[in-house]
C-alpha positions in Angstrom: 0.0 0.0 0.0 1.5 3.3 -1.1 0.6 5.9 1.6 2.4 8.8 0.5 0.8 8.3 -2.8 -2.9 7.9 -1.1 -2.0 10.5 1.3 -2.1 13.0 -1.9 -5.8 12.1 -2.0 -6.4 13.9 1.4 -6.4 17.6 1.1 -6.5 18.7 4.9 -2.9 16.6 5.9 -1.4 19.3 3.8 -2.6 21.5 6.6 -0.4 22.9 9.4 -1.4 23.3 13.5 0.6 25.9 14.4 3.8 25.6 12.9 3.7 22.0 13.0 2.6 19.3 10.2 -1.2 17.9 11.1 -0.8 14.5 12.5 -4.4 13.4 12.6 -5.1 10.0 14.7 -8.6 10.4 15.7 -10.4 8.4 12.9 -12.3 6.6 15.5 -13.9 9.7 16.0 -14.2 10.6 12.0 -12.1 10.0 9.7 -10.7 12.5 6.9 -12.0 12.7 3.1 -10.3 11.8 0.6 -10.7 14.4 -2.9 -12.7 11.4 -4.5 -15.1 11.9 -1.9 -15.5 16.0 -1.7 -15.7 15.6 -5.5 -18.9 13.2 -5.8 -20.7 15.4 -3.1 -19.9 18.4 -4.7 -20.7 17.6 -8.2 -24.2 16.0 -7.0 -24.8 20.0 -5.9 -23.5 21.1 -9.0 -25.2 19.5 -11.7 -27.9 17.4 -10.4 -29.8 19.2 -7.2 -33.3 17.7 -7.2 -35.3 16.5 -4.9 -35.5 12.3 -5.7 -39.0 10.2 -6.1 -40.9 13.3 -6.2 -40.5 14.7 -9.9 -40.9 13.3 -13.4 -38.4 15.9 -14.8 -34.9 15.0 -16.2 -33.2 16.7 -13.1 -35.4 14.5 -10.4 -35.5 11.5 -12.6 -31.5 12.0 -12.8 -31.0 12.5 -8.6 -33.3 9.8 -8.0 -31.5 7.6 -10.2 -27.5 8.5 -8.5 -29.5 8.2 -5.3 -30.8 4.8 -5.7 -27.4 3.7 -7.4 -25.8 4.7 -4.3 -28.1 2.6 -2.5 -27.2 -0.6 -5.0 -23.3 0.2 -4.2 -24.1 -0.4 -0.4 -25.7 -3.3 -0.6 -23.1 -4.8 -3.0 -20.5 -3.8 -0.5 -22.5 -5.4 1.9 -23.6 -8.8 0.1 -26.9 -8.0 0.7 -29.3 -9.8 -1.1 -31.4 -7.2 -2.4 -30.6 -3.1 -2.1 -34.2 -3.0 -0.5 -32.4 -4.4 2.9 -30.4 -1.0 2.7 -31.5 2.2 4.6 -29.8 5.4 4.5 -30.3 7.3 7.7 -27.8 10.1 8.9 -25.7 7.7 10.8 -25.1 4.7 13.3 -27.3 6.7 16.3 -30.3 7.4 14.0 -30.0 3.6 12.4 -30.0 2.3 16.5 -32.5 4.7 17.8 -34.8 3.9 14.4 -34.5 -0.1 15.8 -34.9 0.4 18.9 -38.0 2.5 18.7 -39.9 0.3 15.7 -39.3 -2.9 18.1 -40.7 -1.3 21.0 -43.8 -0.4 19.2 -44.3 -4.0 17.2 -42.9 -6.1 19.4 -41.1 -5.9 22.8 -43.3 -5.4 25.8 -43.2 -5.0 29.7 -41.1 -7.4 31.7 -39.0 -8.4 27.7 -34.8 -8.2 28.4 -32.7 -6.4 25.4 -28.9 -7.4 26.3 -26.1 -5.3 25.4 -22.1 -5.5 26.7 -20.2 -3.4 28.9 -18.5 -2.2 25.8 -21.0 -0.2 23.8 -20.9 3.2 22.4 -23.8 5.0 24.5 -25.4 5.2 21.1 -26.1 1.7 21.7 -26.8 1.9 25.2 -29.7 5.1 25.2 -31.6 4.1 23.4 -32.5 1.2 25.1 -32.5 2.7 27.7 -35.3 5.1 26.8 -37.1 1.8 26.1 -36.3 0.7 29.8 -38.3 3.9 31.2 -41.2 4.3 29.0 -41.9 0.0 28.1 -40.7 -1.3 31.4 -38.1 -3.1 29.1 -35.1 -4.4 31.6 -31.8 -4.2 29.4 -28.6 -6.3 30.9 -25.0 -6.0 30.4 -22.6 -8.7 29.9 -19.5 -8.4 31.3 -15.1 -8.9 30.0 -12.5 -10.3 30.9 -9.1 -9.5 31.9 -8.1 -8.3 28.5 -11.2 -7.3 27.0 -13.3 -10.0 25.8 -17.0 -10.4 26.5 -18.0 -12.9 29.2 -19.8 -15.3 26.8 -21.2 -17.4 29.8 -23.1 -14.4 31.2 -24.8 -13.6 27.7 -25.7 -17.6 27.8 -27.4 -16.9 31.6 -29.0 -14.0 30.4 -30.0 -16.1 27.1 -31.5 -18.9 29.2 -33.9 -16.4 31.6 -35.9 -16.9 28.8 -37.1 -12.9 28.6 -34.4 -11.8 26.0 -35.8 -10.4 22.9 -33.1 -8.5 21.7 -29.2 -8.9 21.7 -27.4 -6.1 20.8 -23.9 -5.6 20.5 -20.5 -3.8 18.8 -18.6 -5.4 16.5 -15.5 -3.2 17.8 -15.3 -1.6 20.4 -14.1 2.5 20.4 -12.2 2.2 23.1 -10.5 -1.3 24.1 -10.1 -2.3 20.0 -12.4 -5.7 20.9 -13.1 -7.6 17.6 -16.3 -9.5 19.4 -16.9 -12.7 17.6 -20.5 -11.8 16.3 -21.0 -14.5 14.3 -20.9 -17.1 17.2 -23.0 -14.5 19.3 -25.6 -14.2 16.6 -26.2 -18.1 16.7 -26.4 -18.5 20.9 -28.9 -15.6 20.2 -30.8 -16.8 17.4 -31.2 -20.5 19.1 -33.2 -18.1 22.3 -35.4 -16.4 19.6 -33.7 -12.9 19.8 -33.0 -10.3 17.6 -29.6 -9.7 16.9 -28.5 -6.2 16.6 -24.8 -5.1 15.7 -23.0 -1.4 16.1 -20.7 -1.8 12.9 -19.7 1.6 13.3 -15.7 0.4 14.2 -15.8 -1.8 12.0 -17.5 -0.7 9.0 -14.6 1.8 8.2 -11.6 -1.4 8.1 -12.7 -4.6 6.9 -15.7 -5.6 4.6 -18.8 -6.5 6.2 -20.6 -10.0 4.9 -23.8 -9.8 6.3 -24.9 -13.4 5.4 -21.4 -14.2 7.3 -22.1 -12.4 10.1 -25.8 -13.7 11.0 -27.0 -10.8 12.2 -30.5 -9.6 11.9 -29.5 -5.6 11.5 -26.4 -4.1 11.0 -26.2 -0.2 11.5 -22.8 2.0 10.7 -21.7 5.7 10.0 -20.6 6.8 6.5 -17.9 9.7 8.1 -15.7 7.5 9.9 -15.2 5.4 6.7 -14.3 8.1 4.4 -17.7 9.6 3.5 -19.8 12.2 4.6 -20.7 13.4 7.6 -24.6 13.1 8.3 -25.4 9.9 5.8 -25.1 6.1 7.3 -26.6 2.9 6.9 -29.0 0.4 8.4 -29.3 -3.2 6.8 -31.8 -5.2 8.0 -32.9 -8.7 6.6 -36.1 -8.2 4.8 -38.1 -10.4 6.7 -37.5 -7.8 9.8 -37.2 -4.5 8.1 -41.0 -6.0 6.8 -42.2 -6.6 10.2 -41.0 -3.4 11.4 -43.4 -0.1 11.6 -42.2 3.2 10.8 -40.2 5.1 13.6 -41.2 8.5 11.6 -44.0 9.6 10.0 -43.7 12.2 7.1 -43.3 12.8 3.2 -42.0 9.9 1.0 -43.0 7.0 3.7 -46.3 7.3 2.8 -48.5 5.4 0.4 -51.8 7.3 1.2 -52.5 9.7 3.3 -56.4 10.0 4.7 -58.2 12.1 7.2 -59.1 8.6 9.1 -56.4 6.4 8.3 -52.9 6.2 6.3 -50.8 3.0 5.2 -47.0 3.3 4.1 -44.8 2.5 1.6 -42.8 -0.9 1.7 -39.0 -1.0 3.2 -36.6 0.8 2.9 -38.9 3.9 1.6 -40.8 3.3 4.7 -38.3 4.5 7.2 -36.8 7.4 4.9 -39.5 10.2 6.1 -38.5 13.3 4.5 -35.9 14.3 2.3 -32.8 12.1 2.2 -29.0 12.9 2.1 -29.2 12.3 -1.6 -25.4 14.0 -1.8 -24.3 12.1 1.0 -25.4 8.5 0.1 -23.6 9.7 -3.4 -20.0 10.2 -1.9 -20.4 7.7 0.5 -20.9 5.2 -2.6 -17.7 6.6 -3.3 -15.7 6.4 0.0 -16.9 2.5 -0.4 -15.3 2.7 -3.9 -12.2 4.1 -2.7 -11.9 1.8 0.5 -12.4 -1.5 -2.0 -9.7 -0.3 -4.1 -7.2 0.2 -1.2 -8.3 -3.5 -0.7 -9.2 -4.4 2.8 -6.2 -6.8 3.6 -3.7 -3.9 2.9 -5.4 -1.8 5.2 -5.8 -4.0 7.7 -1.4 -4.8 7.3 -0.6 -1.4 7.6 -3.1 -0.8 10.6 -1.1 -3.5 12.6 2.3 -2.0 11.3 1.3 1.3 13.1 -0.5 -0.3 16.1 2.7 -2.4 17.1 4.8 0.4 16.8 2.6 2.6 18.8 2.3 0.5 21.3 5.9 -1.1 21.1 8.0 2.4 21.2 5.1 3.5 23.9 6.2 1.2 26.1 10.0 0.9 25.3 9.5 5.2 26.0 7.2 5.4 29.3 8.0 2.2 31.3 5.7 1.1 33.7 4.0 4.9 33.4 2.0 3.8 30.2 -1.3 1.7 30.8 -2.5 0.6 27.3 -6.1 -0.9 27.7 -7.7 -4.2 25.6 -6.1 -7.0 24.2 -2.6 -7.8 24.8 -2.1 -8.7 21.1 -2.5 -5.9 18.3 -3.9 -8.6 16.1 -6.4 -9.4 18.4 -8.3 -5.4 17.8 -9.0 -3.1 15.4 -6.7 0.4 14.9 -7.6 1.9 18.5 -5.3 2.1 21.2 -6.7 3.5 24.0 -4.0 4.6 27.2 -3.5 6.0 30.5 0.0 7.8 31.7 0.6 7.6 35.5 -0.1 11.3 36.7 -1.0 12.8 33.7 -5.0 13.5 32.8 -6.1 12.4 29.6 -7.3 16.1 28.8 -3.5 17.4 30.0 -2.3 14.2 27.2 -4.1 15.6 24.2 -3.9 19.5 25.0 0.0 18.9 24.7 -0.1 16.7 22.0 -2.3 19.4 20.0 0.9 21.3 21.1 2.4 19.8 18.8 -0.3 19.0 15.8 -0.7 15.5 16.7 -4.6 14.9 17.2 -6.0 12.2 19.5 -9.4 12.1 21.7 -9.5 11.9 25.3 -12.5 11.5 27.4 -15.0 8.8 28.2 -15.6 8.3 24.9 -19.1 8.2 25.0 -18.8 4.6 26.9 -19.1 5.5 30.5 -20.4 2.2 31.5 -17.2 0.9 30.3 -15.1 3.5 32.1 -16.9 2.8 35.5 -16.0 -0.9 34.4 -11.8 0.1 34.3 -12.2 2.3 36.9 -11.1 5.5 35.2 -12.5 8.6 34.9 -10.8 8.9 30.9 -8.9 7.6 28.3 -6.4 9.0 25.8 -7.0 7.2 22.4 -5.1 7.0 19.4 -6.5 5.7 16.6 -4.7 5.4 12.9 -6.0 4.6 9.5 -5.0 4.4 6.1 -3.5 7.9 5.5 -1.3 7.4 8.4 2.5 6.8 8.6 5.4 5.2 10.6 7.2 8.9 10.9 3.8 10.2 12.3 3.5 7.5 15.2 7.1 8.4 15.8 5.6 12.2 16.6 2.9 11.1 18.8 5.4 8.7 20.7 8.0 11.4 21.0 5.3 13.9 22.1 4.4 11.2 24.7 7.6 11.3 26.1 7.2 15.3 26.6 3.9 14.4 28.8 5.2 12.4 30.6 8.2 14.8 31.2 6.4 17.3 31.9 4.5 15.0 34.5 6.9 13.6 35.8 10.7 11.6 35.8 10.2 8.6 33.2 13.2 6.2 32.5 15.1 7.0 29.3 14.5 3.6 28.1 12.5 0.8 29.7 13.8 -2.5 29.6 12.0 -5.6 28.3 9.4 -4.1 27.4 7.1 -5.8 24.6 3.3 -5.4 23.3 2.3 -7.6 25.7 4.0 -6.8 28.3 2.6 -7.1 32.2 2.4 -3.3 31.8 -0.7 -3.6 30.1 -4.0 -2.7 32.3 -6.2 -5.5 34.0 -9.0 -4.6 32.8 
């Protein structure tokens, strides 16, 4: 993979923060655009602006057939079966919340159990929750390990209560780089009669998602943190659920008639698209999928272990028993997310100094407080590279690491022993 030929692509790394060179490593978070990308968007507002399946003129006829083009790129990505299974909604929170809602009105009810894992993204935690105080709908966590995994035992209690309607889960997690084996999941679930629901947002943006491999019943993701758009994601749901499902809103083009005393609504996916859609945005995320597949998903996934090894290799050869990296021991264990603590040193002190010196990472909760209760501590710094990134760049933010925990604090000039698995990894 040539990265300083893909990193061309990417108009904002020519940028500058301060008078240093942009290191960006908060893809997790979103990821850049490549020009590919901005283009497609930009030339749908150019040329073709019309509103789609609402006009018989050449301009509406033209939108409505780049829209639903974009729609048929998805699902090919996908290996849907048909691109009927394939919803655009604004992203992996609206796709969720649109679930959630349409199963609490069709089908769960007072006293059912939706089970979810310490891990998820409160995106896939809230609205469940909102189910829990308005249905009387109990939602349970299952539990990890030592280094990350999910408790499989406790989802197979909760499975055998007998009450669990829905299993919902990530495929990665933001925050500890879990790859949770869904497909296994998906099966214990299926053989309870539940609904299997998967957060594919981690995922979604660094390998290729079978659905008929993976078993699930819906699969939701964002189209920003895989290149695209911000504001345009996907739900895929088999057709047999996205049939059984009502609407979650009402509105223009979800409608089949419309009465004073009654109204029906349009078959899937039209059904759950109320309003008017993110035609420009379904457009370059078609493209971001176009770009990703011809990157090819096993070169990707090389050079993403290249640069997690050496993050978390010359992290721990630099800060010694200071450094706390959090998940699995083994880099080819997770996805690109390293997520870390330095001894004395606030995760909000971590990244203000790195911005010092244009290297970008996130530090917070993450938007997984459950899981931060679950470690014990209040943040996390994360790093998280991609495609765009290089060697020389992780080199930066392991150098500027070395300034925190200067600043913080004496740190050994070179720690001995130290490897990516070393025993100065958490216990989680």
């Amino acid at each position: 993979m040539d990265v300083e030929r893909l990193r061309d692509d990417f108009p904002i790394l020519a940028r500058e923060v301060g008078s240093k060179p942009l290191v960006y490593l908060d893809s997790a978070a979103t990821s850049q655009k490549p020009k590919q990308v901005i283009d497609a968007e930009e030339e749908f507002y150019r040329f073709s602006n019309a509103n789609v399946h609402r006009g018989v003129y050449a301009l509406s006829v033209e939108a409505t057939d780049a829209y639903e083009a974009a729609r048929a790129r998805v699902a090919r990505h996908l290996g849907a079966k048909d691109p009927q299974e394939v919803v655009f909604v604004r992203g992996t929170t609206e796709a969720i919340n649109l679930v959630a809602t349409s199963l609490g009105r069709s089908t769960l009810r007072r006293g059912d159990r939706v089970v979810a894992t310490i891990m998820e993204h409160h995106s896939n935690i809230v609205p469940w929750h909102l189910l829990r105080e308005y249905a009387g709908v109990g939602v349970d966590f299952v539990d990890i390990d030592e280094e990350g995994r999910l408790k499989l035992d406790q989802l197979d209690a909760f499975l055998a209560s007998g009450h669990v309607k829905v299993v919902t889960l990530t495929h990665v997690s933001n925050v500890l780089g879990t790859v949770n084996p869904v497909r296994e999941i998906a099966e214990r679930a299926h053989d309870h009669g539940a609904v299997v629901v998967l957060d594919a947002a981690q995922s979604a943006p660094h390998r290729a998602l079978d659905v008929a491999g993976l078993g699930v019943d819906f699969v939701a993701f964002s189209g920003h943190k895989m290149l695209g758009p911000m504001g345009v994601g996907v739900l895929w749901g088999r057709s047999d659920r996205l049939d059984a499902l009502p609407p979650c809103m009402g509105g223009g083009e979800m409608i089949r008639e419309v009465h004073t005393d009654r109204v029906t609504y349009q078959d899937a996916p039209a059904r759950f698209e109320a309003g008017t859609p993110n035609v420009g945005g379904a457009i370059a995320l078609a493209k971001a999928i176009d770009y990703l597949e011809h990157v090819g998903f096993d070169e990707l996934r090389s050079h993403e272990q290249r640069l997690l090894a050496r993050i978390v290799r010359s992290s721990e050869e630099r800060l010694g028993d200071r450094l706390r990296v959090f998940g699995p021991s083994r880099v080819e264990q997770r996805e690109a997310v390293v997520s870390f603590s330095i001894a004395g040193a606030h995760p909000h002190d971590v990244a203000s100094i790195l911005d010092a010196e244009g290297v970008c990472v996130r530090a917070g909760h993450h938007c997984a407080q459950p899981l931060m209760e679950r470690l014990k501590v209040p943040a996390l710094t994360r790093a998280s590279p991609y495609l765009y990134n290089t060697e020389a760049e992780v080199d930066r933010l392991v150098d500027a690491l070395g300034n925190v925990a200067r600043i913080f604090g004496s740190v050994p000039e070179r720690a001995q022993g130290a490897t990516v698995g070393s025993r100065r990894r958490a216990n989680l």
